[in-house]
C-alpha positions in Angstrom: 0.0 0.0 0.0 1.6 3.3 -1.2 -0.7 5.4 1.0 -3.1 4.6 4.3 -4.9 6.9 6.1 -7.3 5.6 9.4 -9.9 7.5 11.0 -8.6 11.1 10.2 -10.2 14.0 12.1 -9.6 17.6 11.5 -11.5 20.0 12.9 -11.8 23.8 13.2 -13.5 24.8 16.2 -17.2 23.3 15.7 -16.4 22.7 12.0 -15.5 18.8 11.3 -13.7 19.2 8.2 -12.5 15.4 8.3 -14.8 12.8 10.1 -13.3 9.6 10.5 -11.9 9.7 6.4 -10.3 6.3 5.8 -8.1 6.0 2.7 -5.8 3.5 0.7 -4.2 3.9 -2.5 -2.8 0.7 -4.3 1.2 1.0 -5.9 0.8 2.2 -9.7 -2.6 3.0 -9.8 -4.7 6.6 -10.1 -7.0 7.0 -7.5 -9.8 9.8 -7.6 -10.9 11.5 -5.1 -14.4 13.0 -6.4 -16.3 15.3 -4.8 -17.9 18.8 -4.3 -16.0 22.1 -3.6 -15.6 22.0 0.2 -16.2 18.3 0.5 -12.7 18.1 2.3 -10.6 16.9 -0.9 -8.0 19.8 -0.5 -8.2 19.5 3.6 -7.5 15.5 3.4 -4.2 16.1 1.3 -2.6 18.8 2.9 -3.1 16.2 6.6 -1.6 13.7 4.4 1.6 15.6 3.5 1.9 16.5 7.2 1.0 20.5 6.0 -1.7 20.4 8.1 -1.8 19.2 12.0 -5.2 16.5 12.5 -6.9 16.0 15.5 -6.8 11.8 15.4 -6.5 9.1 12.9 -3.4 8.1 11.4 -1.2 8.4 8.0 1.0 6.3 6.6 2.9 6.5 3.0 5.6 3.9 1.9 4.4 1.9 5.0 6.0 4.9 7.0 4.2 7.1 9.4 3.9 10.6 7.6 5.3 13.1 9.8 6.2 17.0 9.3 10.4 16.0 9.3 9.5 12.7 7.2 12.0 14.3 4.7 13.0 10.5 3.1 9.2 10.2 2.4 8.7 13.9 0.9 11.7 13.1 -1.3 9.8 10.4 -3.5 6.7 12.8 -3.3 5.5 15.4 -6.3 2.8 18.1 -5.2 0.8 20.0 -7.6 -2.0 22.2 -5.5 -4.4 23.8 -6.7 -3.7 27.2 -6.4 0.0 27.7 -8.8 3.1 28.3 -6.5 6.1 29.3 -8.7 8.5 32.7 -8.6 7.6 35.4 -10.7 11.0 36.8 -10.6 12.3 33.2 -11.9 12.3 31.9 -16.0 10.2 28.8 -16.6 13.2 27.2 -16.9 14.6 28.6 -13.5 11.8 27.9 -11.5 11.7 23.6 -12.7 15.4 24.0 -12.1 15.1 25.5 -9.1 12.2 23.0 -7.6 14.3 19.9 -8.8 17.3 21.1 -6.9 15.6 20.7 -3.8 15.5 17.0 -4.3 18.2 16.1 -6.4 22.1 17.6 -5.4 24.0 16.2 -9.0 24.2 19.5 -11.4 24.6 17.9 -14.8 21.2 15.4 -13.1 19.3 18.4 -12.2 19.7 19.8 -15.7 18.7 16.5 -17.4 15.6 16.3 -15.2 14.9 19.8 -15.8 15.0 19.7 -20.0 12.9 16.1 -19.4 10.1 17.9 -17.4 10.2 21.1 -20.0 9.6 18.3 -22.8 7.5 16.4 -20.8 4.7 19.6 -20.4 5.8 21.0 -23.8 7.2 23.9 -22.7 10.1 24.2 -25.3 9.2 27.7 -26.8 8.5 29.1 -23.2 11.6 28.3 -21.1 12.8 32.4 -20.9 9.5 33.4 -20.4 8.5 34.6 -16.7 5.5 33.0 -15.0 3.5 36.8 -15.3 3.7 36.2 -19.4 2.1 32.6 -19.4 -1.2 31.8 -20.4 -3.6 30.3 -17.4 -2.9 26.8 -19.0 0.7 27.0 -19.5 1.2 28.6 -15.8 -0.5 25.2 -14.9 1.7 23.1 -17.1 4.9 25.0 -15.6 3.4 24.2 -12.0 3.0 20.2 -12.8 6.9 20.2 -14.6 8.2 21.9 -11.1 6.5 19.2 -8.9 7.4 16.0 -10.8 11.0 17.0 -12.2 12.3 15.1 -10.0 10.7 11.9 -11.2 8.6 11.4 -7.4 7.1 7.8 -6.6 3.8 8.8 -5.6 2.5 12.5 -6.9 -0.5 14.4 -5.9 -3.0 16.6 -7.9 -5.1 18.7 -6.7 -7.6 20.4 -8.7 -4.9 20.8 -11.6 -7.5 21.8 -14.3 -9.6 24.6 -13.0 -9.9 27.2 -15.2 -7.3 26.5 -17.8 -8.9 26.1 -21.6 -9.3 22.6 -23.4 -6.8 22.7 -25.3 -4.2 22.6 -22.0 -6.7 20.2 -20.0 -6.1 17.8 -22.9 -2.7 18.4 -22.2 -2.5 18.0 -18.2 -4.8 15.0 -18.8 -2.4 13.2 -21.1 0.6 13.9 -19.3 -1.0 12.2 -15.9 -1.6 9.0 -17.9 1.9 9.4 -18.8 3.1 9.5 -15.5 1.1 6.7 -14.6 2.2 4.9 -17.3 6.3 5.7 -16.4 5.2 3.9 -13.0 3.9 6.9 -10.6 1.5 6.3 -8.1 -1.1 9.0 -8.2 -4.0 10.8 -6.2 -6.0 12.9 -8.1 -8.5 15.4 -6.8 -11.3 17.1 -8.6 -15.1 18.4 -8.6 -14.6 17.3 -12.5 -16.3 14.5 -12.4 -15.6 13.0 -16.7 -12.0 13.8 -15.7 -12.0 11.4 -12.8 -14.1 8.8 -14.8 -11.7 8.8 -17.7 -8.2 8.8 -15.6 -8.7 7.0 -12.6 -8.9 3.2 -11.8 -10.6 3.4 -8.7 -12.3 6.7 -7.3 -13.5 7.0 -3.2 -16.5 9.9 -3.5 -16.2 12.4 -0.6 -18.7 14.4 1.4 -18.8 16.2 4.3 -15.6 15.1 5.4 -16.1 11.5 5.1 -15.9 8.6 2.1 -18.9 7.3 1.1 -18.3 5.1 -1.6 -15.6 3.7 -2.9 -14.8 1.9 -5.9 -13.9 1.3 -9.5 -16.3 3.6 -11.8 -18.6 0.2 -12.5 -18.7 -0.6 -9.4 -19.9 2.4 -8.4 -22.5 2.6 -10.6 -23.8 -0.6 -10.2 -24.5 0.6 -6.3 -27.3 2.7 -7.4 -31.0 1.9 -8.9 -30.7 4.6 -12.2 -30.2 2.7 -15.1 -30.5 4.3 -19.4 -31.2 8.1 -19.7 -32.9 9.2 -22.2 -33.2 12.7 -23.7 -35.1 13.6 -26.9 -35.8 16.8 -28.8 -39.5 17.2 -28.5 -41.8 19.5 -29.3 -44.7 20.9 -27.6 -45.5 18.2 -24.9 -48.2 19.4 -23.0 -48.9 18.6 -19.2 -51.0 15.8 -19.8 -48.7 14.0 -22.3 -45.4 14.1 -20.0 -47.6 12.8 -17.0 -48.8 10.0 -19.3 -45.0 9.6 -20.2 -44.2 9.4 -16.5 -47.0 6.7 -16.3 -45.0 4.2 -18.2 -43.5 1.2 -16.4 -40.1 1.3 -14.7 -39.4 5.2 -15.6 -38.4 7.1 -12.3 -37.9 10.4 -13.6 -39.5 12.7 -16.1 -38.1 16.2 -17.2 -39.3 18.4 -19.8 -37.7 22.1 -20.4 -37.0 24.0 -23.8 -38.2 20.7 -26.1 -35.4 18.8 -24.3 -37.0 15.6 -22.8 -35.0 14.1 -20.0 -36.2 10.4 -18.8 -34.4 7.8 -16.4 -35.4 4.2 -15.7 -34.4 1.6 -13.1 -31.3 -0.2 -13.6 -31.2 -3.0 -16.1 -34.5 -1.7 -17.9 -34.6 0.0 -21.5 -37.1 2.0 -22.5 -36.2 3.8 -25.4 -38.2 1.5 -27.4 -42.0 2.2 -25.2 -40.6 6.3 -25.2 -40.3 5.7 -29.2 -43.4 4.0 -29.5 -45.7 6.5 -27.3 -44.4 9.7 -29.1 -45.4 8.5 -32.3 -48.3 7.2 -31.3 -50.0 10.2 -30.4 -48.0 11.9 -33.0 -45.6 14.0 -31.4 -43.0 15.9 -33.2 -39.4 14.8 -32.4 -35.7 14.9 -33.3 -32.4 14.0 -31.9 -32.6 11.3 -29.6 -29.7 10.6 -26.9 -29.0 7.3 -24.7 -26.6 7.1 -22.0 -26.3 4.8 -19.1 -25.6 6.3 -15.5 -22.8 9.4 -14.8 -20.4 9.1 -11.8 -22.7 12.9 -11.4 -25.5 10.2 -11.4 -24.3 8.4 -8.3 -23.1 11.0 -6.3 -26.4 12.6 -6.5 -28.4 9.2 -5.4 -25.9 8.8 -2.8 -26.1 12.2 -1.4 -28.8 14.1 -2.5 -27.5 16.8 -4.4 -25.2 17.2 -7.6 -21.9 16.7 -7.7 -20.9 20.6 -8.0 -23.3 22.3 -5.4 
C-alpha cells in the first residue's frame, strides 16, 4: 500500500472538516478522489503531506508514518495544488530548475531532469519566459513540470484543471496517464467528475468530510438503482402527455424544459423503445434522440442528495 490513512479528524472549532476519512491507494494505480467544492478533498491532502496538524486518525505513505520531518518520504513525493506556486521573478526554466534542486544535489542530473520535465509539459518555446507572461494553461503546465522533475514515486493533484482552456486540460490530462504509465503512483482530486471517470482506476466519493463510496467507476454505478437516460428533442409536450410519459412502467424520472425531454429508468430496464413508441403514437414531433447509461454525477447525487458541483 503506497498510502493509508485511518480514521482522520480535523477539525476547526465546531467545523469537522474530516470525520473519521479512511483511505488506501494501491502502488501504480490513479486513484480519484471525487467530490464537491468544500467536501474536504484539498483539507485531506494537505493532513496527508503532514501540511496540516489533524486532531486523530493516522497516515501512513511507503508503510512509514507521515510526519512533518519525514523528509526521506517527501523526497519520493510530487505536489501539484491547486492554487499555482512558482517565482515570478524566476524563468520557466529557473523555476523547474530550481524546484528539482531541492531534491536532487548532481548539477549535470538536475539539468537533465529539468529539460525532461520542459519536454515532458511542452514547454520548449517558453523556457525564458517569466511565469507573469504565461497563459492560465501554461502557468498550470509549468506548476505540474516543477512538482514532478524530479521523477517522485507517488504524486499528488489537486484540482490541476480549474480554469485552464481545453486545449491545456487535454494536455494535463495526457501527461498524468503518462506519469502513470512511467510507474507513478497518483492521487488525483477534482469536482470534475468525466476527468475522474476517464483517468482513474478506482475513485472514493467524498462528502462532508467522510468517504462514502468507494470503488472502480462500475462498481460504483452498479450501487445505485438509475439505469439508461434518455433525452429527446420534442416539441410541444403538453402537461398531460409528460404525465402519461411518467405513467410508463419502470421510468423514475421525467423532465421536460425547452423541447429537451430528459427520462431515467431503473437499472437494467430500457425503454427507449416504449418512449419511441408513445411519441409516435399520439403523433408527437421529435428529433435528436440521446441514450446514455448512468454518470459518476448520477451516483453521487443518489448517494447524497444533491449534484456533484453544489
Amino acid at each position: 500500500m503506497i498510502v493509508e490513512v485511518k480514521n482522520l479528524v480535523k477539525r476547526y472549532d465546531k467545523l469537522v472538516a474530516l470525520d473519521h476519512l479512511n483511505l488506501a491507494v494501491e502502488e501504480g494505480e490513479i486513484f480519484g478522489l471525487l467530490g464537491p467544492n468544500g467536501s474536504g478533498k484539498t483539507t485531506a491532502i494537505n493532513c496527508i503531506l503532514s501540511l496540516l496538524k489533524y486532531d486523530k486518525g493516522t497516515i501512513e505513505i511507503f508503510g512509514k508514518g507521515m510526519k512533518p520531518d519525514a523528509y526521506d518520504i517527501k523526497r519520493n513525493i510530487g505536489i501539484i495544488m491547486q492554487n499555482v506556486a512558482v517565482f515570478d521573478e524566476l524563468t520557466v526554466y529557473e523555476n523547474i530548475s530550481y524546484f528539482c534542486s531541492l531534491y536532487v544535489k548532481d548539477k549535470n542530473e538536475v539539468k537533465r531532469l529539468t529539460d525532461e520535465a520542459i519536454e515532458f509539459v511542452s514547454l520548449e518555446d517558453y523556457v525564458k519566459f517569466r511565469p507573469k507572461k504565461l497563459s492560465g494553461g501554461l502557468l498550470r503546465r509549468l506548476n505540474i513540470a516543477c512538482g514532478i522533475a524530479h521523477k517522485p514515486k507517488l504524486i499528488i493533484l489537486d484540482e490541476p484543471t480549474v480554469a485552464v482552456d481545453p486545449q491545456s486540460r487535454n494536455k494535463i490530462l495526457e501527461g498524468i496517464k503518462k506519469l502513470n504509465e512511467n510507474g507513478a503512483t497518483i492521487i488525483y482530486t477534482s469536482h470534475y467528475m468525466e476527468e475522474v471517470e476517464q483517468l482513474c482506476s478506482r475513485i472514493s466519493i467524498i462528502d462532508k468530510g467522510k468517504v462514502i463510496a468507494t470503488g472502480t467507476k462500475d462498481e460504483l454505478k452498479a450501487m445505485i438503482s438509475l439505469g439508461e437516460k434518455i433525452t429527446v428533442e420534442a416539441y410541444n409536450l403538453n402537461e398531460e402527455e409528460i404525465e402519461e410519459i411518467r405513467h410508463i412502467p419502470n421510468i423514475v424520472y421525467v423532465d421536460y424544459k425547452e423541447n429537451q425531454l430528459e427520462i431515467k429508468s431503473k437499472k437494467g430496464k430500457n425503454n427507449l423503445l416504449h418512449v419511441l413508441d408513445y411519441l409516435q403514437n399520439h403523433d408527437i414531433n421529435f428529433g435528436k434522440i440521446f441514450t446514455e447509461m448512468p454518470t459518476l454525477n448520477d451516483v453521487f447525487l443518489e448517494i447524497t442528495g444533491k449534484e456533484l458541483r453544489d
